[in-house]
Each structure stands twice: as C-alpha cells, then as structure tokens.
C-alpha positions as a LaTeX table, in Angstrom:
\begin{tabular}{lrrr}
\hline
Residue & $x$ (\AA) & $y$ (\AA) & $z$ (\AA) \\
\hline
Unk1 & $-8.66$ & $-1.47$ & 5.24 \\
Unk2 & $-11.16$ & $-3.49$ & 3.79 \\
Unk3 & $-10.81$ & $-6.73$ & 1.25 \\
Unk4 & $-12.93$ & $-4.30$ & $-1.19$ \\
Unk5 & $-9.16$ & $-2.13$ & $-1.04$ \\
Unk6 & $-7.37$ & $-4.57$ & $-2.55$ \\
Unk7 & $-6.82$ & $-4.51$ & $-5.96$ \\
Unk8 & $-5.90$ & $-7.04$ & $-8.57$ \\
Unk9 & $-1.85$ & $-6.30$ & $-8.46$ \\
Unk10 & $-1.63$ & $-4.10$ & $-5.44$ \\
Unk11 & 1.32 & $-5.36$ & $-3.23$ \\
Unk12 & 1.15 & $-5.18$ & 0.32 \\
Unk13 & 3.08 & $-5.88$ & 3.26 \\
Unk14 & 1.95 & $-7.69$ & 6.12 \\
Unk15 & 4.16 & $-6.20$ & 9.48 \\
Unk16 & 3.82 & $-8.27$ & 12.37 \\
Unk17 & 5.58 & $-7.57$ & 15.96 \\
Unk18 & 6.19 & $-10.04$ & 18.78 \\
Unk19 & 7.03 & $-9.02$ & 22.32 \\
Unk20 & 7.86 & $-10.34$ & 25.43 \\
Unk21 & 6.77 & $-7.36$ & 27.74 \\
Unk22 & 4.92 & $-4.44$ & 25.34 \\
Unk23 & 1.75 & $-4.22$ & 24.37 \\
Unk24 & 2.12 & $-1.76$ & 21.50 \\
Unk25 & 4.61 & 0.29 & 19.84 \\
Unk26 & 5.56 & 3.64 & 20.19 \\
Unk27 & 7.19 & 5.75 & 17.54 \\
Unk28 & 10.38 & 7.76 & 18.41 \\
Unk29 & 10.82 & 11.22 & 17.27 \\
Unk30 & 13.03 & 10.43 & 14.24 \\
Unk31 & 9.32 & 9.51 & 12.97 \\
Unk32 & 10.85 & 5.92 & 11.93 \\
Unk33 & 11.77 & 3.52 & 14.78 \\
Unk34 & 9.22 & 1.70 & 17.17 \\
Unk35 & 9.93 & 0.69 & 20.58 \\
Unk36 & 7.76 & $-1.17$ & 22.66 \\
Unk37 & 5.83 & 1.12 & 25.20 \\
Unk38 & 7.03 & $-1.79$ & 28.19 \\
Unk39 & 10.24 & $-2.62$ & 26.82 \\
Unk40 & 11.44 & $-6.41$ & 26.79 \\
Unk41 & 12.52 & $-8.17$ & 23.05 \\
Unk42 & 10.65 & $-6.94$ & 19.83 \\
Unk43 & 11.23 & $-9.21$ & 16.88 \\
Unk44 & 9.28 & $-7.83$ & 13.48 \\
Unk45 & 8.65 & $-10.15$ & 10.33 \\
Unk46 & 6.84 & $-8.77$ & 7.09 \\
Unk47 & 5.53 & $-10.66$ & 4.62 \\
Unk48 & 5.16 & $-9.07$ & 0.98 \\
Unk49 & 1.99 & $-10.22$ & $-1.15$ \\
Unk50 & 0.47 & $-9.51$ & $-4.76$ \\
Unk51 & $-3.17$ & $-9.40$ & $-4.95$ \\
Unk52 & $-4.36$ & $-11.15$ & $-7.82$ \\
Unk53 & $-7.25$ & $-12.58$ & $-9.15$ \\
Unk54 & $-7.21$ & $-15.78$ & $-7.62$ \\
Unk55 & $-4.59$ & $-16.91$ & $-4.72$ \\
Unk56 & $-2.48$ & $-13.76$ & $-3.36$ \\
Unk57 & 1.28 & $-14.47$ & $-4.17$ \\
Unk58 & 3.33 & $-14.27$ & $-1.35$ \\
Unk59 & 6.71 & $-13.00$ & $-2.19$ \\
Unk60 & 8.48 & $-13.91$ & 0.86 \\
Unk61 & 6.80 & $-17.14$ & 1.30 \\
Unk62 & 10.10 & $-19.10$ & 0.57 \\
Unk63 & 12.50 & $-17.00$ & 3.15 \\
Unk64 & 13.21 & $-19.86$ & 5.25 \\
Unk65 & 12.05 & $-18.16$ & 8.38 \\
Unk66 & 10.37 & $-21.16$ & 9.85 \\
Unk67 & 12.48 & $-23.58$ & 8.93 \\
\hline
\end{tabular}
C-alpha cells in the first residue's frame, strides 16, 4: 500500500505486534489466530485512523495505553 491508496475518509487500522522471542507470525488453521513462529509473549495494539484532507484522525488516540 501506497499513500496514493488512501483516500479522503478511508479508515484504516494500524496492527502492530511485539515479541520477546518470534520474528513473525504464523496463522493457525482456524484462518484467524497468529502465533509467533518462536514462541515467547505476543502483545498486539491497533490503532484506528480516518484519512482526511489534512491531519489523519486517530480514533484510538485517547485509549490511555501509554499512560
């Protein structure tokens, strides 16, 4: 995906994993749930954003994740 894909009021989601032993994921056969291909803690956080004509807004900018 390119910027050029975006369009003004396309929503997205950003998926991000973190891992203390995998280096990528590896979907199980119920064609849903990713496990890491070394094992070791996963944690996944998504954020959700509207494209718009100027600044994105980011719908889960105010979950209180980092705080």
């Amino acid at each position: 995906m390119t910027s050029g894909d975006l369009k003004k009021n396309a929503v997205v989601a950003i998926e991000t994993f973190i891992s203390t032993s995998s280096t990528y994921t590896e979907e199980l056969s119920d064609g849903w749930t990713l496990v890491g291909n070394k094992g070791g803690y996963m944690a996944q956080h998504e954020h959700t954003i509207v494209v718009t004509d100027g600044n994105p807004i980011i719908l889960t900018e105010m979950n209180g994740i980092f705080n």
